[in-house]
N, C-alpha and C positions, 0 to 999 in steps of 0.2 A: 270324500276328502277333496279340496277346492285346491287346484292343481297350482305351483309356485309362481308369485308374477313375476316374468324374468327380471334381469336384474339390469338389463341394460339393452337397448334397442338398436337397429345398427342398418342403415339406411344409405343409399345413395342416391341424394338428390339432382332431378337434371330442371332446370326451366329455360324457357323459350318465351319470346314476344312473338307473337303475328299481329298481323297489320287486316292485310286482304282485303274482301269487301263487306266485310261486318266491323264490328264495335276492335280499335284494338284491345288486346288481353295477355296477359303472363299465362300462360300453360305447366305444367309441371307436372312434373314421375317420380315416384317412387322406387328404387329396385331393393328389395330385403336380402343383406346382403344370408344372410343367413337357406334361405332357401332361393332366390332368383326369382320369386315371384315380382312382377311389375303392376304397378298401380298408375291410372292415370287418372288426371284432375284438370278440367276446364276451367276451374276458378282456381285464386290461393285461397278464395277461403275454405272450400272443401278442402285443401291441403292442409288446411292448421285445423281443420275441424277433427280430420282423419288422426293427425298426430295427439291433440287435446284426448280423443277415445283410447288413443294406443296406451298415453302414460297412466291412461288411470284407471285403465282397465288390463292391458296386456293385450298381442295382437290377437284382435277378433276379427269379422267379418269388418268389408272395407262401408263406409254409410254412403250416405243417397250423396251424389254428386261425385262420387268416386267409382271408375269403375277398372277394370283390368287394362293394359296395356291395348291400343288400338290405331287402327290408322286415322283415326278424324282428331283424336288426342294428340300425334305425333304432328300436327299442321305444319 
């Protein structure tokens, strides 16, 4: 039996600019508020790519460009 997709997803998002000595970019995190797991993203577009997986699938594993909470994410 293929387990319920929940019914509704519940996130809080944080974003940041850096500047530094590379390309500037938006950074961004994920926290689920449901278990506090963190997600971090170098790009936004691994961010909409992560949420586009979430809604249409339900949450699974996070995809390539996203990875867990880190200090090079947090810039």
């Amino acid at each position: 039996m293929k387990p319920e997709q929940p019914r509704y997803l519940a996130y809080l998002l944080r974003l940041w600019y850096v500047g530094g000595n590379g390309e500037p970019a938006w950074r961004a995190s994920l926290e689920d508020a449901q278990t506090g797991e963190r997600l971090g993203f170098a790009h936004l577009a691994a961010l909409v790519a992560f949420l586009e997986q979430a809604t249409r699938t339900g949450p699974t594993s996070p995809p390539s460009g996203c990875c867990s909470d880190s200090a090079e994410n947090r810039e």
